[in-house]
N, C-alpha and C positions, 0 to 999 in steps of 0.2 A: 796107483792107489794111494801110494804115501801122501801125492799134491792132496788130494781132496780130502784126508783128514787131517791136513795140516792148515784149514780154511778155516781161519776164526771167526766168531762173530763181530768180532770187528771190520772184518774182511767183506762178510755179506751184509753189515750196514752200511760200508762206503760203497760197495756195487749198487746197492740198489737206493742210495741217495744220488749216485750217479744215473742209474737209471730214470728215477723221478725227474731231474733235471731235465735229460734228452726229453722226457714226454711231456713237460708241462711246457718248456721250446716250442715243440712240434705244436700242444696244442693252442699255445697262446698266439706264434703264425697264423695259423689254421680262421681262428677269433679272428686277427686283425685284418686279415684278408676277406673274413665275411662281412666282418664290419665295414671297413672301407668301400665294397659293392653296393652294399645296402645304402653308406648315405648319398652311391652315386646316383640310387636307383628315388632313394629320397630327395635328392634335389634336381632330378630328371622332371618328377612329378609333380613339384613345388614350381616350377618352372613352365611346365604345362598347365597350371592351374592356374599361374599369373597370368599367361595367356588368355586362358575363355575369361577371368574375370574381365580382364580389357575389354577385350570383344563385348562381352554381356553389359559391358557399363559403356560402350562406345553404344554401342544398340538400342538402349535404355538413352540416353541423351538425344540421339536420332528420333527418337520418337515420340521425346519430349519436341524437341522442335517441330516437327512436324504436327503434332498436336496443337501446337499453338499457331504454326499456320493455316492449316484445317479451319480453326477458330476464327483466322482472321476472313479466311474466306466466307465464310459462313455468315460473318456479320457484313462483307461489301454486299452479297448476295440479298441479305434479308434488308440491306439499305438502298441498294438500288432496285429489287428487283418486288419490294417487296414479302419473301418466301421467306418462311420461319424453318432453316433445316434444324433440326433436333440432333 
């Protein structure tokens, strides 16, 4: 019984600015580790999007081409064959 009223307040400010420490440790780990998942999961997805953009703008130029072929058929057709395709 004597230890415990021999605890000053100085004694339960340095325990528990000790304690603060260990918990803001723990929680600032805790943070950097979710942060770190997140921008894996952020540039997982930045990364798949660069992909369909490709694709969507490969696709889109494909069909410009082919549109202009189309075109050009259309016009040997309407010159030899005389047919107006629309």
């Amino acid at each position: 019984m004597d230890k415990e009223k021999n605890i000053s307040l100085k004694d339960i400010e340095t325990l528990l600015g000790n304690q603060t420490v260990v918990i803001l440790s723990a929680v600032e780990e805790k943070l950097l580790k979710s942060e770190e998942r997140t921008s894996r999961k952020i540039e997982r997805l930045i990364n798949t999007m660069d992909k369909f953009l490709k694709r969507t703008l490969d696709l889109e130029d494909e069909f410009t081409f082919m549109k202009h072929d189309l075109n050009r058929v259309k016009a040997v057709i309407q010159e030899k064959l005389g047919v107006d395709l629309l």
